[in-house]
N, C-alpha and C positions, 0 to 999 in steps of 0.2 A: 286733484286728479292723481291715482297712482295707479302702480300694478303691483299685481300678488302672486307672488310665486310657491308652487306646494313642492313637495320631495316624492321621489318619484309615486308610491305608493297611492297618496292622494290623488295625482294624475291620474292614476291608473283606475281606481274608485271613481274618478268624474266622470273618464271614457267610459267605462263603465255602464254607465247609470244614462250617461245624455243617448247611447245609441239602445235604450230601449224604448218603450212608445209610451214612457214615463215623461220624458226629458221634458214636456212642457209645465212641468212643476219645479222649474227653474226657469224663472222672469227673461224674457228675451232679454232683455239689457244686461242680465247677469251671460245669458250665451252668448252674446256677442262679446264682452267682455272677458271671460275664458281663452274664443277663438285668439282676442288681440293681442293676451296674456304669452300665450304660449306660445304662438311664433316669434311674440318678438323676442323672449327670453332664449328658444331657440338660433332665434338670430346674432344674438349677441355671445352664444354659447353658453350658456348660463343651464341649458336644458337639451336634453338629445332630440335629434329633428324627429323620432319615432312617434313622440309624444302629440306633438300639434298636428302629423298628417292621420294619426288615425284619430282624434278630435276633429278634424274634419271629415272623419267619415259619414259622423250624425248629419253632416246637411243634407244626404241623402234624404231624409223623411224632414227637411227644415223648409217650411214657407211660407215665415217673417220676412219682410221687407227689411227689418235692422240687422238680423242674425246676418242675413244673406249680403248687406251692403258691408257690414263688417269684416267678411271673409273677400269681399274685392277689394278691401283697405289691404288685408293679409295678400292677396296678390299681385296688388299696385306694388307695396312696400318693400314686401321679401322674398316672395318667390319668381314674378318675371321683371324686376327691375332691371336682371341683366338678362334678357333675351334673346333668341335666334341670331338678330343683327347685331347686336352687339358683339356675338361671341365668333363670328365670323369675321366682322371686322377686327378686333382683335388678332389674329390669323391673319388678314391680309395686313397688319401694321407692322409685324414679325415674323417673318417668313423660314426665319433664322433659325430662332429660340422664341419659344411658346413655352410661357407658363400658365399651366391650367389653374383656371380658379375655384376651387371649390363654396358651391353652394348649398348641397346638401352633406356636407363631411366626405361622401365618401363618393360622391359624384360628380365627374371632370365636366367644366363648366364648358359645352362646347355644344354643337347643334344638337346630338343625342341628348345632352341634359334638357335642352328646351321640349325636345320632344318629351322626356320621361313627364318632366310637369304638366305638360297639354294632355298627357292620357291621365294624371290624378287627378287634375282638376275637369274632364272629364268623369271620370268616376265617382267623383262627388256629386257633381252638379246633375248629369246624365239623368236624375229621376223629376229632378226640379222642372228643366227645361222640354222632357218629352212632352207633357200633356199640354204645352204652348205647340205643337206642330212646327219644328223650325228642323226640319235635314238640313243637313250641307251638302253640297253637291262640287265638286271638282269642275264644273265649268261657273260655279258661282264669280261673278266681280269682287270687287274692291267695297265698289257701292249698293250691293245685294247684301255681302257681310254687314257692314257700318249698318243697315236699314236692318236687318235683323235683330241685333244688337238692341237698336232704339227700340223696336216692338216687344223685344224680351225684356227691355226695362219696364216698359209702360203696361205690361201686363201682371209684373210681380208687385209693383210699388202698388202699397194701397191707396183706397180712391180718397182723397179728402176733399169735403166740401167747402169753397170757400166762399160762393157766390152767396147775397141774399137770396131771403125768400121770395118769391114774386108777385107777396098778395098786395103790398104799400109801394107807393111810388110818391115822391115829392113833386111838388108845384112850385114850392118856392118856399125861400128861405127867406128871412127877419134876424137879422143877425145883431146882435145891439154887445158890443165889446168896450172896456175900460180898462188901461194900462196904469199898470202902478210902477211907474221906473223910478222912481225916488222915494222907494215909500218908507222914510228913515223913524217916521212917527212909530210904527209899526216892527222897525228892524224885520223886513221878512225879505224874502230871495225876489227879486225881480219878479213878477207875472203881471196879469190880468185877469178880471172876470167879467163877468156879461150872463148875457140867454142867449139861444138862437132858440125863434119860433118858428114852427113849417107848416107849412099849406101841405096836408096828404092828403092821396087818393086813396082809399082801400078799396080796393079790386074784387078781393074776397073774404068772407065773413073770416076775424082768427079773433085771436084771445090773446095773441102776443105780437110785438114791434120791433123787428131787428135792424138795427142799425151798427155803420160804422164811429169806432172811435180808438183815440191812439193816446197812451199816457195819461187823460182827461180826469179831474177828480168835477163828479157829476152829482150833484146835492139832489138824492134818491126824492125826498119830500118835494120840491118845487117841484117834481114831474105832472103835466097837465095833459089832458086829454081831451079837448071838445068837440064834440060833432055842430053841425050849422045850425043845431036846432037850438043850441047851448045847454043841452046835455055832456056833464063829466063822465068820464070812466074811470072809476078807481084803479088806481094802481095796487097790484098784490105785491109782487118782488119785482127785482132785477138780477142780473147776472151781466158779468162781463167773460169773453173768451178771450185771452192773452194771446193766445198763438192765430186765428181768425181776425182780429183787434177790431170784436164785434160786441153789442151791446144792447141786452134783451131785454125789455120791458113785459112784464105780465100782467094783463086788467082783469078783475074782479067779472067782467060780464064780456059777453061774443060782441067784439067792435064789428060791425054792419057795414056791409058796405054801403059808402059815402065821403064825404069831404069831411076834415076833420085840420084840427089845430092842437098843434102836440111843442108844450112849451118845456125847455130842459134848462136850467141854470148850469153855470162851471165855472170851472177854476182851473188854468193854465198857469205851470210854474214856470214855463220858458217862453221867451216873449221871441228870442232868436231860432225862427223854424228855417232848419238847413233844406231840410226835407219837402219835396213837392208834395206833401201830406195833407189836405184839408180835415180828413181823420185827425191831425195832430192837433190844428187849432178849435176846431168844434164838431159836436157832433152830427155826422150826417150819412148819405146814400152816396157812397163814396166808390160807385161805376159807372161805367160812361153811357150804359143803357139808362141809367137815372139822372136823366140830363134836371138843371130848373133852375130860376133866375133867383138873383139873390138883393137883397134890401141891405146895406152896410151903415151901421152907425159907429164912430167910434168918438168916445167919448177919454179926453186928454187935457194935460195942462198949458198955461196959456203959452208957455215956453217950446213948447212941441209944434210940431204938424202933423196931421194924417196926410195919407194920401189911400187911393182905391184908384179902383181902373177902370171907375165914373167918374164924370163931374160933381162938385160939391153941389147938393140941392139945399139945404140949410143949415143953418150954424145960430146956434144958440149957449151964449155965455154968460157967467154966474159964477166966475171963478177959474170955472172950467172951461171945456168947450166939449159939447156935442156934434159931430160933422156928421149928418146922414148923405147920403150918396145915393145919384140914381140909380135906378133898375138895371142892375146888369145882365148880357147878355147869358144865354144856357150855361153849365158847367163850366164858368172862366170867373175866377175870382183871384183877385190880389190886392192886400190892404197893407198899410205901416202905419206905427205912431214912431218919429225919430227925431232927433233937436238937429234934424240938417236946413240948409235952407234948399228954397224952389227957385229956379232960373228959369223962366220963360222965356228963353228968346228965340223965338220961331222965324225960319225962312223957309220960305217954300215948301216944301215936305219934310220939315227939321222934326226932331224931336224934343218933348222939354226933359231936362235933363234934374236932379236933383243932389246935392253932394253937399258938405260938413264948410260953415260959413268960412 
C-alpha cells in the first residue's frame, strides 16, 4: 500500500478530466484512491488544500458505493476530526488566550470553520443525496438525524447477495471425517479428510447446486449426484466465490425436482477450527432456514478420542478406530479427535467434563 503524489500540473489535468461525464473511465478504486491521495497529502502539507476540495467537486455526479465511502474516510480523517464541539470547547478551556488552529491554511479553526465545511461537503454531496428525498427540518431530533443517516447508507451501498438460492434444501447430512495429527510418514501439515454425503430436497427444476464452504480443498471428480432412482448427474464445472464463501456445482442435465444424494470428498489443512464455521469444516447449507440432522463418523488413532455431541453408536477397530455417532438433533453439530482423556463423573445434573491426562 502506498500513495502517489503529482505536481501541481497533473492535479490540475486529473480535476480536470474526473469532473466531466468522462470520469468513469477511471476504475472507482483508482477515484477513490485520488480523493485519499490528495487530502492526505494536503493534510500533511505536502499539497495546497485547493487541490483535494475541488477533486471533490466530481462527487457531485459520483454514485459508487466505494468512491463515495472514501470521501467519508476523507472526512472522518481530515476535515471534521476537529469539529463544532471541539472548537468551542477549546474556547471554554482558555478563555484568556485562544490559539486558532488552522485547518484549511487560511481558516481559523472555530465554529465558522465547522460551518464553512458543512456548506462543502454540502455542495458535493447536495446531488448524491437529493433523489433519496431526505430534507432536514430545524424541528428534526437527534434520532430523526441518526435514522436518516442509516437510510442514506442503506440506499447508496450496493445490494449484494449473499443468501442461497432457494431451490435445494438438505435433509441430512453423512459426515464421515479422518484426522491425520501425526502424520510424520507423509511429513504434511496437520489436517484431515473424509466425505460428507447429503440427503437434498430439490424444490425446483435447476442445472446448478450452491452451497456453502470456507478454505476447503474439494476433489472436483468425487462429486456425485443421485437421484432415488440411482440415476447420476454428471457434473460439468464448478466455481467457488471467495467473498460469498460459496460453492457452485454445475450438472450436465436439468436435476428434477426430487430427493437426491449428493456426495463431495475434502481435504482440511486445519484441524484447530476457532471459528463457529461449519463452512470451515465441510461443506454445507450453512443458514439457519436450512436446518438438518447430521450422521458423524470420525475415524482416529488408537491413541486419540473423538468426541460429538451424540453418544457413540459404534466403534470398529483395525488399527484404527471408526466412532459413528448418533443422529443429531437440527443445525447443532460439534465433533473432536484430541489425545485428552474423558472424566465421567456425574452428580445429579453435572456435566462430563474432558481435559489433557
Amino acid at each position: 500500500y502506498y500513495r502517489v503524489n503529482y505536481d501541481r500540473e497533473n492535479w490540475e489535468r486529473i480535476i480536470d478530466f474526473v469532473t466531466t461525464d468522462k470520469f468513469k473511465s477511471i476504475h472507482v478504486l483508482n477515484r477513490a484512491q485520488l480523493l485519499e491521495d490528495a487530502f492526505y497529502f494536503a493534510y500533511i502539507h505536502e499539497l495546497s488544500w485547493d487541490i483535494p476540495l475541488k477533486l471533490g467537486e466530481y462527487l457531485k455526479q459520483e454514485r459508487d458505493y466505494i468512491a463515495l465511502a472514501a470521501f467519508s474516510s476523507v472526512l472522518e480523517n481530515y476535515l471534521l476530526s476537529h469539529g463544532e464541539w471541539y472548537y468551542q470547547g477549546q474556547k471554554a478551556k482558555d478563555s484568556v488566550v485562544f490559539q486558532n488552529h488552522t485547518l484549511i491554511n487560511t481558516v481559523d479553526s472555530n465554529a465558522s470553520a465547522f460551518n464553512l465545511q458543512k456548506a462543502y461537503v454540502k455542495s458535493v454531496l447536495g446531488d448524491v443525496l437529493a433523489p433519496l428525498g431526505t430534507p432536514t427540518k430545524e424541528s428534526d431530533t437527534h434520532l430523526d438525524k441518526l435514522t436518516r443517516s442509516s437510510v442514506i447508507l442503506c440506499s447508496i451501498v450496493s445490494c449484494q447477495v449473499y443468501r442461497l438460492p432457494k431451490n435445494v434444501k438438505p435433509l441430512r447430512y453423512s459426515l464421515t471425517m479422518e484426522s491425520h495429527l501425526r502424520d510424520t510418514d507423509l511429513q504434511r501439515t496437520l489436517h484431515y479428510d473424509g466425505n460428507v454425503k447429503m440427503e437434498l430436497e430439490v424444490l425446483a427444476d435447476t442445472k446448478s447446486i450452491t452451497l456453502h464452504q470456507l478454505q476447503l480443498r474439494i476433489d472436483n471428480t468425487t462429486i456425485e449426484l443421485v437421484n432415488s432412482n440411482g440415476k447420476e448427474n454428471i457434473v460439468v464445472d464448478t466455481s467457488k466465490d471467495g467473498r460469498n464463501r460459496t460453492y457452485t456445482i454445475r450438472f450436465e442435465e436439468l436435476v428434477e425436482i426430487g430427493i437426491y444424494n449428493l456426495t463431495i470428498e475434502i481435504e482440511v489443512l486445519e484441524v484447530w477450527l476457532l471459528l463457529i464455521l461449519s463452512q470451515q469444516a465441510f461443506p454445507c447449507f450453512d443458514e439457519p432456514a436450512l436446518k438438518a440432522k447430521f450422521i458423524v463418523s470420525l475415524v482416529r488413532r488408537e491413541e486419540y478420542i473423538s468426541i460429538s455431541n451424540e453418544d457413540l453408536d459404534m466403534n470398529l477397530g483395525d488399527g484404527r478406530f471408526k466412532d459413528t455417532f448418533k443422529e443429531t438433533p437440527t443445525f447443532f453439530l460439534a465433533f473432536a479427535v484430541c489425545d485428552m482423556k474423558l472424566q465421567k463423573k456425574l452428580k445429579g445434573k453435572g456435566f462430563m467434563q474432558t481435559q489433557r491426562p
